[in-house]
Residue frames as a rotation matrix with the C-alpha (Angstrom) as fourth column:
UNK 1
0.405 0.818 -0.408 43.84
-0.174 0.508 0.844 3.40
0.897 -0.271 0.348 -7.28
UNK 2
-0.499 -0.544 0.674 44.28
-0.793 -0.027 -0.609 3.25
0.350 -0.839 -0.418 -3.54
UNK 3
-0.467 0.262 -0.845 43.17
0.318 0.941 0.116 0.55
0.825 -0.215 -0.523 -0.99
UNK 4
-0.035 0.582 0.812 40.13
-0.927 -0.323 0.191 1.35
0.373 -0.747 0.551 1.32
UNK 5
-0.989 -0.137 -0.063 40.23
-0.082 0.839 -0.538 -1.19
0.127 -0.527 -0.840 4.33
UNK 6
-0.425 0.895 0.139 36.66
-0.248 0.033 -0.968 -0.60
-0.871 -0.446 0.208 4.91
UNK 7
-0.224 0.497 -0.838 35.82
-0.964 -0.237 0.117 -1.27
-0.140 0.834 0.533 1.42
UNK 8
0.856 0.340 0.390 34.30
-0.247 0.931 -0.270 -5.02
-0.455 0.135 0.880 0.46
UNK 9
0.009 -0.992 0.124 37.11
-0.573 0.096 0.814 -7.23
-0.820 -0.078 -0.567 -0.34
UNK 10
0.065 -0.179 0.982 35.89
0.709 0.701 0.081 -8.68
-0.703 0.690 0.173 -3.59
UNK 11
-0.567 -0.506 -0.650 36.91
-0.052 -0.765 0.642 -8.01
-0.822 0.398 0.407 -7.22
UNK 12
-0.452 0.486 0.748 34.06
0.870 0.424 0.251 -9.07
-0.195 0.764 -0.615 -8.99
UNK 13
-0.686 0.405 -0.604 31.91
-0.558 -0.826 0.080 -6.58
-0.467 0.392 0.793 -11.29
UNK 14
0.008 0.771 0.636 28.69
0.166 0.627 -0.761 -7.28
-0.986 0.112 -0.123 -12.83
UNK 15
-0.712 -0.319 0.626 27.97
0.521 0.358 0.775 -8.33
-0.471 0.878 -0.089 -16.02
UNK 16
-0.139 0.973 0.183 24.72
0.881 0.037 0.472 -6.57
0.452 0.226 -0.863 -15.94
UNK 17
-0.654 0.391 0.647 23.46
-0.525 -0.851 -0.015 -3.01
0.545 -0.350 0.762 -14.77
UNK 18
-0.304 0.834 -0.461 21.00
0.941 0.339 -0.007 -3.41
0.150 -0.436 -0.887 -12.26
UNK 19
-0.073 0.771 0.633 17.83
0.210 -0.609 0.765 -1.69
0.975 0.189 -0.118 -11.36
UNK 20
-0.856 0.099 0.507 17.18
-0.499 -0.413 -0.762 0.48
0.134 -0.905 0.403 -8.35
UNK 21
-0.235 0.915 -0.329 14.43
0.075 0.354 0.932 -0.92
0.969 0.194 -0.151 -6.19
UNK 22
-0.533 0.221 0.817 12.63
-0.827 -0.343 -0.446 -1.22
0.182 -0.913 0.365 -3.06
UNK 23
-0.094 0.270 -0.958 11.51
-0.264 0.921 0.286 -5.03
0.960 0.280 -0.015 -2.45
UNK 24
0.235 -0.192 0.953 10.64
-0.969 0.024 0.244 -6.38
-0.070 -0.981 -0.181 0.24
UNK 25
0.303 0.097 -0.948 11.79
-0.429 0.902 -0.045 -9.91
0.851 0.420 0.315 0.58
UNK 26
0.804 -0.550 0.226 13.29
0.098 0.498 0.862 -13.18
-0.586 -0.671 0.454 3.13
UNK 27
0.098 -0.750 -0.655 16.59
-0.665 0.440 -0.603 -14.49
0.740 0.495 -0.456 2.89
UNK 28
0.840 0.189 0.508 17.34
-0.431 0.801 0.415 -17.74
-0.328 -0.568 0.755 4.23
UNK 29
0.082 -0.922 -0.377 20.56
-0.659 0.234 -0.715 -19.20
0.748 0.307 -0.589 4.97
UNK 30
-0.215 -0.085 -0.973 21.25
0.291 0.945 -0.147 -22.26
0.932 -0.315 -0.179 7.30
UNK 31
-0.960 -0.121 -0.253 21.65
0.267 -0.126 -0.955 -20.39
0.084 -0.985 0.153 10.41
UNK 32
-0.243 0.887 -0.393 18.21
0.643 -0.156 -0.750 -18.34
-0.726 -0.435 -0.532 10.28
UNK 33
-0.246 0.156 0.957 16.23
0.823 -0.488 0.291 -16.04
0.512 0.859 -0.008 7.98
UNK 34
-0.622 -0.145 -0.770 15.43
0.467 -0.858 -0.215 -12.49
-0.629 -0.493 0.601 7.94
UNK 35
0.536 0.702 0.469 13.45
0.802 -0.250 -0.542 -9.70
-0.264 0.667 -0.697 6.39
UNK 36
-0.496 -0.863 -0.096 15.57
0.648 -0.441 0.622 -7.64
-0.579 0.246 0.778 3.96
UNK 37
0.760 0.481 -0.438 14.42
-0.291 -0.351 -0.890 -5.03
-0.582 0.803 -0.127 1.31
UNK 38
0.332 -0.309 0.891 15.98
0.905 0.369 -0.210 -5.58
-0.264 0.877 0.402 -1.89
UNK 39
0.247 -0.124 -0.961 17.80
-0.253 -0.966 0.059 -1.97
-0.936 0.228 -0.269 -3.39
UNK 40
0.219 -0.138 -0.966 18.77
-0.972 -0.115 -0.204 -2.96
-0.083 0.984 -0.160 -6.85
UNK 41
0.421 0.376 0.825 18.25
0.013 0.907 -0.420 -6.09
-0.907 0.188 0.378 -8.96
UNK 42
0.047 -0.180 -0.983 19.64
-0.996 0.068 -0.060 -7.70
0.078 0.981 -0.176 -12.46
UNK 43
0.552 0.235 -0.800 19.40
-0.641 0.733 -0.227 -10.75
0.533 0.638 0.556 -14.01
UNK 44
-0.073 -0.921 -0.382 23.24
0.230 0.358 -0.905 -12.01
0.971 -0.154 0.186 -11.72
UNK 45
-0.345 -0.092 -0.934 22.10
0.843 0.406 -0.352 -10.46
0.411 -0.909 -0.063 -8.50
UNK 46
0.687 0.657 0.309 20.93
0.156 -0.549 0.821 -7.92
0.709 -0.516 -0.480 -5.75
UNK 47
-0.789 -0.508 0.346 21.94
-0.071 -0.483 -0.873 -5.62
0.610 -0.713 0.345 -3.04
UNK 48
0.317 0.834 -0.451 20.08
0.581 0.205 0.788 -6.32
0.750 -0.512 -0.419 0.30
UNK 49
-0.485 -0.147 0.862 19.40
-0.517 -0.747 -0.419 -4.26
0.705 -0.649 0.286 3.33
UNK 50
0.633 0.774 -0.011 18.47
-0.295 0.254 0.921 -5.26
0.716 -0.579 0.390 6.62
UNK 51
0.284 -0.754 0.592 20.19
-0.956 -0.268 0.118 -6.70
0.070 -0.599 -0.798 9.87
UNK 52
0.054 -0.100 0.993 22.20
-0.165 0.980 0.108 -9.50
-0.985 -0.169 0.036 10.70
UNK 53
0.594 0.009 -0.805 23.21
-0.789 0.205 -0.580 -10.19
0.160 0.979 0.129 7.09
UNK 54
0.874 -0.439 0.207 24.96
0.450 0.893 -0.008 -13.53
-0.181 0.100 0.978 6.29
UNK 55
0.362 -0.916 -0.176 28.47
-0.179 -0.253 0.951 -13.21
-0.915 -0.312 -0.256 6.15
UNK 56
0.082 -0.432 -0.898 30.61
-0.960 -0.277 0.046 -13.45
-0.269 0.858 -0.438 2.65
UNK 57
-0.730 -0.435 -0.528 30.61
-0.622 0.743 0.249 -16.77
0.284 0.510 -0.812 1.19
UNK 58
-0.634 0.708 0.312 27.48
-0.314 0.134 -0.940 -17.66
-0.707 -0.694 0.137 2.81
UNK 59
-0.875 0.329 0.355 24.72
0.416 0.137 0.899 -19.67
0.247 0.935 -0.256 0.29
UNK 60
-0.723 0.691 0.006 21.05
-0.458 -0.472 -0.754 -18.08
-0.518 -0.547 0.657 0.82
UNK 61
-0.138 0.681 0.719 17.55
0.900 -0.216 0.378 -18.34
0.413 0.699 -0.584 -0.79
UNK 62
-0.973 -0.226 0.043 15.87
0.230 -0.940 0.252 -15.57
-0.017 0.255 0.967 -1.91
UNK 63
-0.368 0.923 0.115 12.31
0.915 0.382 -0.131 -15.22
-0.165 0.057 -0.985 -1.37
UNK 64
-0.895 0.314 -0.317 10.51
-0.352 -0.933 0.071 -11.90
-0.274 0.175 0.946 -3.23
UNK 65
0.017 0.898 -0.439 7.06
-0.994 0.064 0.091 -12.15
0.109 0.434 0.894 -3.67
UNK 66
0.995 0.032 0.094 5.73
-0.001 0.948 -0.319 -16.28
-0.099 0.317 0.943 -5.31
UNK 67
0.902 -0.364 -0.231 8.94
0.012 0.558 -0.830 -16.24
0.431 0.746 0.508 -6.30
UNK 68
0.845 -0.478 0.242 12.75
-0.097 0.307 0.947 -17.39
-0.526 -0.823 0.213 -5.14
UNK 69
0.707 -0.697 -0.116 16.46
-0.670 -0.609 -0.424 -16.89
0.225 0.378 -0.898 -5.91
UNK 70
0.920 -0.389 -0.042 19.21
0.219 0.423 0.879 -18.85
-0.324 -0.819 0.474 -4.69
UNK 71
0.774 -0.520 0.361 22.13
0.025 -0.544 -0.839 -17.30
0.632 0.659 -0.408 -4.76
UNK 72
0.310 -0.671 -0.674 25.80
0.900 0.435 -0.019 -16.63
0.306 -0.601 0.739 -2.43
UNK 73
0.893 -0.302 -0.333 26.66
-0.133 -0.885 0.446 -13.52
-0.429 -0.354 -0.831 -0.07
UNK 74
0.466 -0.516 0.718 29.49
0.615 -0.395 -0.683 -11.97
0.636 0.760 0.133 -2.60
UNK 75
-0.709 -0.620 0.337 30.54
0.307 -0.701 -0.644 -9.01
0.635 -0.353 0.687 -0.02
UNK 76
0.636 0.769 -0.062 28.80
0.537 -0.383 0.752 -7.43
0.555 -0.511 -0.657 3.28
UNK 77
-0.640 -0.644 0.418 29.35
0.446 -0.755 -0.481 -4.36
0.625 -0.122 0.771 4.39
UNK 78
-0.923 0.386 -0.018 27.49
-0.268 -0.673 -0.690 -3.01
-0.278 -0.631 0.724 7.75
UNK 79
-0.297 0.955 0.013 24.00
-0.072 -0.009 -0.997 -3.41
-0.952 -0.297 0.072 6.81
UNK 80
0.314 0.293 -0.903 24.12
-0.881 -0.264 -0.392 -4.33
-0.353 0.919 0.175 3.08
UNK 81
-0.395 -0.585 0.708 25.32
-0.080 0.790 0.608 -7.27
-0.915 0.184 -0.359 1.04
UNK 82
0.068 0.571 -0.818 25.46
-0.991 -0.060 -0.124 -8.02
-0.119 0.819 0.562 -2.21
UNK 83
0.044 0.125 0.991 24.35
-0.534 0.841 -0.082 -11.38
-0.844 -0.526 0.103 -3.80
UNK 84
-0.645 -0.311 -0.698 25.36
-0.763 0.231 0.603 -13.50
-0.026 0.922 -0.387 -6.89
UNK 85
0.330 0.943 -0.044 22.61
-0.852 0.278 -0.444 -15.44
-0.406 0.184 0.895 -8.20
UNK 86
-0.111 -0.410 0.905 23.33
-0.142 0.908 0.394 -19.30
-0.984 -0.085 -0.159 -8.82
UNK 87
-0.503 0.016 0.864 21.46
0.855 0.155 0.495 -18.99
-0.126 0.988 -0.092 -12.25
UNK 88
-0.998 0.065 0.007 20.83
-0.060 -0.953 0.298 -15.65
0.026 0.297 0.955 -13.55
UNK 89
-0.193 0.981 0.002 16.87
0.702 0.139 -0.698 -14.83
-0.686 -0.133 -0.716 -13.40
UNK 90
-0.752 -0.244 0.612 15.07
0.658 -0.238 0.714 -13.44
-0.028 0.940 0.340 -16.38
UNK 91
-0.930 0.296 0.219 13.63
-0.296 -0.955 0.030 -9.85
0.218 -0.037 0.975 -17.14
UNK 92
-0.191 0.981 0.031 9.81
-0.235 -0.076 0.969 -11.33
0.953 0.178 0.246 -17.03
UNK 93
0.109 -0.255 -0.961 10.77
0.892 0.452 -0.019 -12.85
0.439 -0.855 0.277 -13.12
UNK 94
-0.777 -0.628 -0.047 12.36
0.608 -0.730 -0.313 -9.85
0.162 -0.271 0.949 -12.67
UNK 95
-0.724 0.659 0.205 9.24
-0.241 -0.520 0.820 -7.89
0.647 0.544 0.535 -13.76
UNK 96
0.337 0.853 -0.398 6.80
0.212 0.344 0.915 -10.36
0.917 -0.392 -0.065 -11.76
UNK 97
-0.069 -0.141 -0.988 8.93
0.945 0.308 -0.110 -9.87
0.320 -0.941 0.112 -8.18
UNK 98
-0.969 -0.016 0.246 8.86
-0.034 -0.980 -0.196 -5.82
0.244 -0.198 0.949 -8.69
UNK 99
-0.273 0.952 0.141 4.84
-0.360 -0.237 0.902 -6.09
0.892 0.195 0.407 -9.30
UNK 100
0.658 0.491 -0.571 4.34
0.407 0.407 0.818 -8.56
0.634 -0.770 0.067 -5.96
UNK 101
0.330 -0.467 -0.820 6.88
0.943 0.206 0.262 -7.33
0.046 -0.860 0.508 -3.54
UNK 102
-0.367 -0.484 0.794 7.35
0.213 -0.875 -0.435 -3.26
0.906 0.009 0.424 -4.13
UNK 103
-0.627 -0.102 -0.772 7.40
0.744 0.213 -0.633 -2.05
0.229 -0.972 -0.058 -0.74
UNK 104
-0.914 0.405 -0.009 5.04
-0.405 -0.914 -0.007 1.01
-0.011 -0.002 1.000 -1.49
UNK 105
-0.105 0.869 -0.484 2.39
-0.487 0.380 0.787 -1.08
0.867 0.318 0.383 -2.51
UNK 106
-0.367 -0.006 -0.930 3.26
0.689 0.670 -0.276 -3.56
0.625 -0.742 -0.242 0.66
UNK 107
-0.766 0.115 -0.633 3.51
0.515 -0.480 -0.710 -0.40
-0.386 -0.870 0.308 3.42
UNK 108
0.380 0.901 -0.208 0.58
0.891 -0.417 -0.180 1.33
-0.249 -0.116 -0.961 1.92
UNK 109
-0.469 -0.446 -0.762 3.25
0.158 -0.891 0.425 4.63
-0.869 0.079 0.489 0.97
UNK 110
0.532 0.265 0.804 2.18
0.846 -0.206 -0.491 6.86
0.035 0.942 -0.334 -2.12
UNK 111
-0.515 -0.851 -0.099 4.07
0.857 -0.511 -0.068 9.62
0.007 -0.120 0.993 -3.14
C-alpha cells in the first residue's frame, strides 16, 4: 500500500454498499447552499457532485426531493465529497428520494 497525496485523507469505509445514482438535490451548510447531484447513496451516506463543496468536517443538510439528510463532509476531493449521515436513512426513504429527485425524470432525459 502506497500513499497518494492527492488521495482523501480519511480512513473510514462504509458499512454499507451504496447505490449508483443520479439525484438531484441542495446541500446546505452555514456558509451557503448549492445544487449538487447525488452519485451513489446507502443507508450511512452519499457522494455529491457539484461546485464549491463544503470543506471536510463541515455539518450540511441534505435536501433530495420532500425529503432531508443531515449529515458531515467526510472527505472532498475537486468536485466531489462524500457525506456521513448523522442517522442512517432507511431503504423505503431511500426508495422515496430516487422516485422524486432522479435527474432524468427532473431534466426531461430518456434513454
Amino acid at each position: 500500500m502506497h500513499n497518494d497525496p492527492t488521495a482523501p485523507s480519511c480512513d473510514c469505509r462504509r458499512a454499507t454498499p451504496r447505490t449508483p445514482v443520479v439525484l438531484a438535490a441542495s446541500a446546505l451548510a452555514i456558509a451557503r447552499s448549492r445544487s449538487v447531484l447525488v452519485t451513489d447513496l446507502s443507508p450511512g451516506g452519499a457522494q455529491l457532485g457539484g461546485r464549491d463543496l463544503p470543506p471536510a468536517g463541515d455539518d450540511l443538510l441534505m435536501l433530495i426531493g420532500s425529503l432531508d439528510a443531515m449529515g458531515t463532509v467526510v472527505w472532498r476531493d475537486g468536485d466531489k465529497c462524500g457525506v456521513h449521515f448523522d442517522e442512517a436513512i432507511v431503504d423505503e426513504t431511500i426508495a422515496q428520494m430516487k422516485r422524486e429527485a432522479n435527474w432524468e425524470d427532473i431534466a426531461c432525459w430518456s434513454h
